[in-house]
C-alpha positions in Angstrom: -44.3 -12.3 11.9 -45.2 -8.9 11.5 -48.8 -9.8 13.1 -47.8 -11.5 15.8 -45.7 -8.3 16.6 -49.1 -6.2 16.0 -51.0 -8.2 17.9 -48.3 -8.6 20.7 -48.0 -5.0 21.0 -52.0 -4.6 21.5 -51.9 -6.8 24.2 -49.0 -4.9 26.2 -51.5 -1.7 25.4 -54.2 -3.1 27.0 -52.9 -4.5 29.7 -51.3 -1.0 30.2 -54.3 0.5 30.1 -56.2 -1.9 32.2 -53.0 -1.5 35.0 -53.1 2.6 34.7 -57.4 2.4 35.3 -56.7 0.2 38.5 -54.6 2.6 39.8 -56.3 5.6 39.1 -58.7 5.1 41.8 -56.5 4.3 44.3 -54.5 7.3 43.9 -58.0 9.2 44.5 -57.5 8.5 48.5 -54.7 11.1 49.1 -55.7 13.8 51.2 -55.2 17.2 50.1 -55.0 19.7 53.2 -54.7 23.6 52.4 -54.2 25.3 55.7 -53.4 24.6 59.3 -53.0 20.8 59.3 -53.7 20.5 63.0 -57.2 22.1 63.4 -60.2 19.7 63.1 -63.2 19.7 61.6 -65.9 22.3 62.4 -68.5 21.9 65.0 -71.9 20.4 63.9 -74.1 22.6 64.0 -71.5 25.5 62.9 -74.2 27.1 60.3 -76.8 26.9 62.9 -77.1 31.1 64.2 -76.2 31.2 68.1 -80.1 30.9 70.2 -82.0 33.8 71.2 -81.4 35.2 74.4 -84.0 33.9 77.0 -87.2 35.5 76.8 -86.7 37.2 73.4 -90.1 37.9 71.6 -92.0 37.2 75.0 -93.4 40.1 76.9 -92.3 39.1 80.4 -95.1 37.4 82.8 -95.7 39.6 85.4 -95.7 38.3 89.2 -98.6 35.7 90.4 -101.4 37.7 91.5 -101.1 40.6 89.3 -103.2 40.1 85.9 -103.1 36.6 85.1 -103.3 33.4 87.0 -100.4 31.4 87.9 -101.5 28.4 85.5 -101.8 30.8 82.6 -100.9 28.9 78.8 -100.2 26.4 80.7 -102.5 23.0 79.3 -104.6 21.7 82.5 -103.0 19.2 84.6 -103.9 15.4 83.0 -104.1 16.0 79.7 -101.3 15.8 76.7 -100.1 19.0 75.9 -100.2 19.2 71.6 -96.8 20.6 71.7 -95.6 17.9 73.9 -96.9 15.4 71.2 -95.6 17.1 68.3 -91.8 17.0 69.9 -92.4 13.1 70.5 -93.6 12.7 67.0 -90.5 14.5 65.9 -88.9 12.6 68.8 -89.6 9.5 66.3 -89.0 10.8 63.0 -91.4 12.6 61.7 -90.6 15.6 60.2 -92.7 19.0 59.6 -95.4 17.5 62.1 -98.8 19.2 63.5 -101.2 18.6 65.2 -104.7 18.1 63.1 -107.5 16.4 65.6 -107.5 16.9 69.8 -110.7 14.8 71.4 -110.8 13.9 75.0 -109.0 10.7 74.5 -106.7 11.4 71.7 -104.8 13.8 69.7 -103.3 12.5 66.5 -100.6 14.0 64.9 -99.5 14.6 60.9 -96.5 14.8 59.4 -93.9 13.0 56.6 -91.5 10.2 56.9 -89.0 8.4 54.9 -91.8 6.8 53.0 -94.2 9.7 52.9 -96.8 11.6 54.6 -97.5 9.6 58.2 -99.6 9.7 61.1 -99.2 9.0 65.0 -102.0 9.1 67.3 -101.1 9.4 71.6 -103.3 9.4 74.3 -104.9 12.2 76.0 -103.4 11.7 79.6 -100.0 13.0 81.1 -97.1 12.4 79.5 -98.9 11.6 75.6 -98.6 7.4 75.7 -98.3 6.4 71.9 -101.5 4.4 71.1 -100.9 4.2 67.0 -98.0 4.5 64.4 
């Protein structure tokens, strides 16, 4: 008798045990709020510092016809400007991209990926066409 009562009372301990780990869990979705209850989350990019006012670090361009030419840093009409392709790359998911090869048809582009380092290659003409992934 005095076993069955032993092994009676394990099984009510388990079981206990088994019913206070189930609810252990559950009990883990109660939200906690210290502060003001009614203000939202913060903004995205709330660690991002606020831009640079425009022209900051540039000296300023002075008017056409004094100095420099009105196309000045400007890449020639036709062609794919390398900072154009470097924001499409980054456009597609590359990450820390430059550019490492510029020929009259091409310029190919470097960076990383989910699954490592990566390359893209776009044309040479307006608007950088992608030709290879």
């Amino acid at each position: 008798m005095m076993q069955f009562l032993v092994k009676a009372g394990l099984a009510a301990l388990l079981s206990a045990a088994a019913l206070a780990g189930t609810v252990v869990p559950a009990s883990a979705q109660v939200n906690i709020i210290i502060g003001e209850p009614d203000r939202g989350p913060p903004p995205p990019d709330w660690r991002r510092p606020p831009p640079p006012p425009p022209g900051y670090g540039r000296p300023p361009m002075p008017p056409p016809g004094y100095g420099r030419p009105p196309g000045y840093g400007r890449p020639p009409r036709g062609v794919c400007d390398p900072r154009m392709a470097e924001n499409i790359a980054e456009d597609y998911g590359l990450r820390r991209t430059r550019v490492v090869d510029v020929t009259p048809r091409r310029v190919v582009v470097q960076g990383w990926s989910r699954r490592g380092p990566d390359q893209m290659t776009f044309g040479n003409v307006r608007g950088c066409p992608l030709l290879r992934r």
